[in-house]
C-alpha positions in Angstrom: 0.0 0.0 0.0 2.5 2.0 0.9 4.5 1.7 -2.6 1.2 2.1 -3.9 0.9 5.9 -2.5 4.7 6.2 -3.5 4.3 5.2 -6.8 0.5 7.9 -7.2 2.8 10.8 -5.4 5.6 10.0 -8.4 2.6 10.0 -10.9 1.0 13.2 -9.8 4.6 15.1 -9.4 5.3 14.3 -13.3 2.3 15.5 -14.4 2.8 18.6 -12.9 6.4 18.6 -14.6 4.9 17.9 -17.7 2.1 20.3 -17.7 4.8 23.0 -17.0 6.9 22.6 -19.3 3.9 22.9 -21.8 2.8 25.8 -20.5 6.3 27.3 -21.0 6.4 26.0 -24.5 3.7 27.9 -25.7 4.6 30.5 -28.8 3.9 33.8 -27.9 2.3 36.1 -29.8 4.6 39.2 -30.5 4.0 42.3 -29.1 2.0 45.1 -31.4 4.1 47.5 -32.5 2.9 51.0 -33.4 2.6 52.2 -36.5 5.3 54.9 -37.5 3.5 58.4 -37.0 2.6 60.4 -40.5 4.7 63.1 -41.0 3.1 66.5 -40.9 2.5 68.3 -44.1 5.1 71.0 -45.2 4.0 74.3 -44.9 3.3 75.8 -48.3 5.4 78.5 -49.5 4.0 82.1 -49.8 2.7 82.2 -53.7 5.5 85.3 -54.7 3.0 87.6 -57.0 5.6 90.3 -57.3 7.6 87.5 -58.9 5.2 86.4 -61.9 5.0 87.7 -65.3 1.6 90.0 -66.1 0.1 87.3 -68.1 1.2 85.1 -64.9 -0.9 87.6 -62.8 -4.1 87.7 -64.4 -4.4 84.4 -64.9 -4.7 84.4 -60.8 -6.4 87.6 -60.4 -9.7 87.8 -58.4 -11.8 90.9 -57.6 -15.0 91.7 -55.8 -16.8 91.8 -59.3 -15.5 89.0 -61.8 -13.5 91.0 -64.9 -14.3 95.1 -62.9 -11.9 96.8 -61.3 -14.0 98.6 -58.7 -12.4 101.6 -57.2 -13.7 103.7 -54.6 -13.1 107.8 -55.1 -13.9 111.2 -52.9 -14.7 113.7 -55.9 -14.1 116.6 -53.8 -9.8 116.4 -54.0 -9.2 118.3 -57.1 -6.9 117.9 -59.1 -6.6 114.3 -57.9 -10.4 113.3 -58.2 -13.4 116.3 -59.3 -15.6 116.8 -61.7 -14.9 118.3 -64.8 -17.9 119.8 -66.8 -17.6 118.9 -70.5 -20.0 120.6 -72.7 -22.8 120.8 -69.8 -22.2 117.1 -68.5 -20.4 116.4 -65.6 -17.2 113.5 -66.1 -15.4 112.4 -63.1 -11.2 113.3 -63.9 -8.5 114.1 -61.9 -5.2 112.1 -61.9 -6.3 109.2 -59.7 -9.5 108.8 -62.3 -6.7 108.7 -65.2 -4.4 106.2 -63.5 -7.4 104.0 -62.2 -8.4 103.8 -65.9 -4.7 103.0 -67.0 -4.3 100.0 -64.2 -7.9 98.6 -65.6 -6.4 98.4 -68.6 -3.4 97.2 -68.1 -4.9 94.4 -66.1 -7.9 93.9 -68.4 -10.7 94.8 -66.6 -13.3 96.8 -67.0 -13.2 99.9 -64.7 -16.1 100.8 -62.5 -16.0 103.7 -60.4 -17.6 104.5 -56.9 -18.1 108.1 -56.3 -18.5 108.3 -52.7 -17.2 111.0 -49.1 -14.0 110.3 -47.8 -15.1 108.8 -44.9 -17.0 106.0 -47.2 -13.6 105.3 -49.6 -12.3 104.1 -46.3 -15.0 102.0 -45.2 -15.9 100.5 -48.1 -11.8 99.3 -48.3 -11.9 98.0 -45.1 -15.2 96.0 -45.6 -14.0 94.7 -48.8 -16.9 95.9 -51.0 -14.4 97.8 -53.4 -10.9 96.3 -55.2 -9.3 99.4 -54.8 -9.7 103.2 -53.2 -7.9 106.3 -54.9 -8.5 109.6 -53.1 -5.2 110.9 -52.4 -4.5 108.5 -50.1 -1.4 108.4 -48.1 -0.1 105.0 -46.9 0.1 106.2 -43.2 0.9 102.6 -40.8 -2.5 103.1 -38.6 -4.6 102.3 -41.5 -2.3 99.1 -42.9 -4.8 96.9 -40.5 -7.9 97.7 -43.0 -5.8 97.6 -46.4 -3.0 97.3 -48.1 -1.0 100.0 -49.9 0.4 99.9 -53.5 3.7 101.6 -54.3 4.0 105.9 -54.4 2.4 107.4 -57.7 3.0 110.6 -56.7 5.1 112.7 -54.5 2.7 115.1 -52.5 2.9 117.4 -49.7 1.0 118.9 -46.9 0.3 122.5 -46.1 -1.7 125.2 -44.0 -4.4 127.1 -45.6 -5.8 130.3 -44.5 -7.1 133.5 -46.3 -4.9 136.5 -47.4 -6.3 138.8 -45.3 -5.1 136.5 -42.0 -1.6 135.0 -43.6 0.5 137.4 -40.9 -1.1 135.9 -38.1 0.4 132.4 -39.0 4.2 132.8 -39.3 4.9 129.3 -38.4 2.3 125.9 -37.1 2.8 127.4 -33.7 1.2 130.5 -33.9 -1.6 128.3 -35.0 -1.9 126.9 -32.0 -4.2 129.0 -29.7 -7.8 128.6 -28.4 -9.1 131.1 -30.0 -8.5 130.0 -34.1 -11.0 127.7 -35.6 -8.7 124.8 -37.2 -10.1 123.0 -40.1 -9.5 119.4 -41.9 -11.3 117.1 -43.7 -13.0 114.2 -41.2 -10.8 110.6 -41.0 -7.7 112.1 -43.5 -4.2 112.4 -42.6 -5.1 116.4 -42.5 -6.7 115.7 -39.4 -4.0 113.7 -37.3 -1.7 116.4 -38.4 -4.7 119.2 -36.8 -4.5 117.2 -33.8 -0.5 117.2 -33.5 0.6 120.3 -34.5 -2.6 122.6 -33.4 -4.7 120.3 -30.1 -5.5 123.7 -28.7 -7.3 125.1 -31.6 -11.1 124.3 -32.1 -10.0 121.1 -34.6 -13.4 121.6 -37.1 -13.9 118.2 -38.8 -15.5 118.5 -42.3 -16.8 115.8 -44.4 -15.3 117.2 -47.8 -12.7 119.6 -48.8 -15.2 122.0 -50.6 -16.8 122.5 -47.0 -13.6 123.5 -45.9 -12.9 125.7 -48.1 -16.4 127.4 -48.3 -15.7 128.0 -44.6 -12.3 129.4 -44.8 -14.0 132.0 -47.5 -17.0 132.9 -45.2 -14.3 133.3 -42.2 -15.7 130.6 -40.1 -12.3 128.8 -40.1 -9.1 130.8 -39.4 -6.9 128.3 -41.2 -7.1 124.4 -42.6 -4.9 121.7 -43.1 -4.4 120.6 -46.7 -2.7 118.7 -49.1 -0.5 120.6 -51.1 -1.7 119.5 -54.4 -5.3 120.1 -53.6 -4.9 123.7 -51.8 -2.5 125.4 -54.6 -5.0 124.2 -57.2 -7.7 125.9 -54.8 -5.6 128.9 -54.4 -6.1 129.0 -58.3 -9.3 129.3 -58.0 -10.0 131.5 -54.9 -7.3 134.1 -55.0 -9.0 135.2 -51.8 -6.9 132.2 -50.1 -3.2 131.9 -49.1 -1.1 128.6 -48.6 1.2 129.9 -45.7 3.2 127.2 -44.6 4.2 123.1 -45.3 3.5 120.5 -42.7 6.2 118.4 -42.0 5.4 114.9 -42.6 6.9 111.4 -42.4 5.0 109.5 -45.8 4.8 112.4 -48.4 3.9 110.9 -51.6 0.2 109.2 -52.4 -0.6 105.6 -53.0 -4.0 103.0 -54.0 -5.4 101.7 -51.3 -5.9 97.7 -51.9 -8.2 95.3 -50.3 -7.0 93.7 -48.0 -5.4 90.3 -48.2 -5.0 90.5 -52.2 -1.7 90.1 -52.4 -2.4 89.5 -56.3 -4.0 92.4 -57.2 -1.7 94.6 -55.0 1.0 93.4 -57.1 -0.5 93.9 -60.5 -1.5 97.4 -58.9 2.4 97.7 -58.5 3.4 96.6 -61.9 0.9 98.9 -63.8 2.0 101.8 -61.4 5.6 100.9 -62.5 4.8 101.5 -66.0 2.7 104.4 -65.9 5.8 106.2 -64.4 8.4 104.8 -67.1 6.2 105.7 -69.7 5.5 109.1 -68.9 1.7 108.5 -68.3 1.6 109.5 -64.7 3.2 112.8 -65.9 0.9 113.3 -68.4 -2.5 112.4 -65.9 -0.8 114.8 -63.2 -0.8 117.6 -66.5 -4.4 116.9 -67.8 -5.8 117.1 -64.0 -3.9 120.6 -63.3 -5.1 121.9 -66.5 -8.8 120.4 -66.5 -9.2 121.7 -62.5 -8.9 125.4 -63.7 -11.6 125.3 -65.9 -15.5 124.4 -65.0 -15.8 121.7 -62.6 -18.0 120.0 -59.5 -16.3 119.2 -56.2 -18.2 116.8 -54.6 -20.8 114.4 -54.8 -23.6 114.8 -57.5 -26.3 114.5 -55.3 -25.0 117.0 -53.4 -25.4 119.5 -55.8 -28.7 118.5 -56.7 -29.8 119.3 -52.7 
């Protein structure tokens, strides 16, 4: 019996034996390796416009209006934008009108002009209802948040205005600066920061157009008014009454097209047709037209206006 149990206790401890060295035989499955993670995309390289040909260009071109050019104007900044009266009718000119037509052109489009206050070129830019806004516009940095800027067409100034019969009273922009003078310029324009720096303790009189400013200089509601050059010798021309006394120092001289924002192809076909309207002497000869056209009949302002 006792060999018996012996021999059962041998039995079972082999089994055991043999049942572990199956377990420990077993093939085991590999471990799942992860799959290698997908490499990001490269960033895409900025498309270089100012790079292409012009062909190159407008075959990328888009605007607010498919095959229009529409550009935005203040008609009340002779000679860059007025009306000129041509046998009775009234035809929007100026130098900005001239090279607006001349960029159309050159980009083939059809040009559409929006007659419209100051205040409204600027809106309508930001908004991005227009393509493009030419109204003397100078390419000062606080307004490079609603649009871009296309290269200088032309190399302005800025000045204070006043009437002949009050030029001695303004020697220099400091005399200018006293409580009692009535300080004019033209509502949301690079006039008016330069009222605000170099006269804040005048009465500062903002004006929607430059014809109210000027009306208001000649009934001697204003004592004097910033101006751009350009615009007040060619209204010194006109009113003899008024006297252009003394240039405003400032940083961006020189006028440039306002562009809709973010259309980095149309600002550089903008750029190129600039480019050759200079180095073809078309720019001269818009700037020569305009001079000439603003001393004859012409409207400053809107239309309508002048129907009320």
């Amino acid at each position: 019996m006792k060999n018996m149990k012996k021999a059962l206790a041998m039995l079972l401890a082999l089994t055991m034996i043999l049942a572990l060295c199956a377990c420990g035989s077993k093939t085991e499955a590999p471990a799942a390796t992860e799959a290698p993670a997908a490499e990001a995309p490269a960033a895409e390289a900025p498309v270089d416009y100012a790079s292409m040909s012009l062909d190159e260009l407008k075959a990328v071109l888009t605007t607010v209006t498919e095959g229009k050019l529409t550009v935005a104007t203040s008609p009340d900044f002779a000679p860059y934008e007025f009306y000129a009266v041509v046998d009775g009718t009234p035809v929007l000119a100026g130098f900005d009108v001239a090279l607006a037509g001349y960029i159309a052109d050159y980009l083939g489009l059809e040009l559409e002009m929006v007659p419209i206050d100051f205040d409204g070129v600027l809106n309508e830019l930001a908004a991005g209802s227009v393509d493009l806004g030419m109204a003397g516009l100078s390419p000062d940095p606080s307004r490079m948040d609603a649009m871009n800027f296309s290269d200088i067409y032309y190399q302005g100034g800025q000045s204070f205005v006043t009437v002949q019969s009050k030029a001695d009273l303004f020697p220099d922009l400091a005399s200018a600066n006293k409580a009692e003078y009535s300080i004019g310029a033209q509502n949301g324009s690079i006039q008016m920061d330069l009222a605000n720096e170099n006269t804040p303790d005048a009465d500062i009189v903002p004006l929607v157009k430059v014809t109210d400013i000027i009306a208001e200089l000649l009934g001697d509601k204003l004592d004097g008014a910033f101006i751009e050059t350009a615009v007040a010798v060619n209204y010194a021309q006109s009113y003899p009454e008024l006297a252009v006394v003394l240039d405003v120092p400032y940083d961006v001289e020189g006028s440039a097209a306002g562009v809709c924002k973010g259309n980095e192809a149309l600002l550089a076909g903008v750029n190129m047709a600039i480019a050759a309207a200079i180095a073809d002497g078309s720019m001269d000869a818009f700037v020569a037209e305009a001079n000439e056209q603003s001393t004859g009949e012409i409207i400053e302002g809107l239309l309508e206006d002048q129907a009320g």
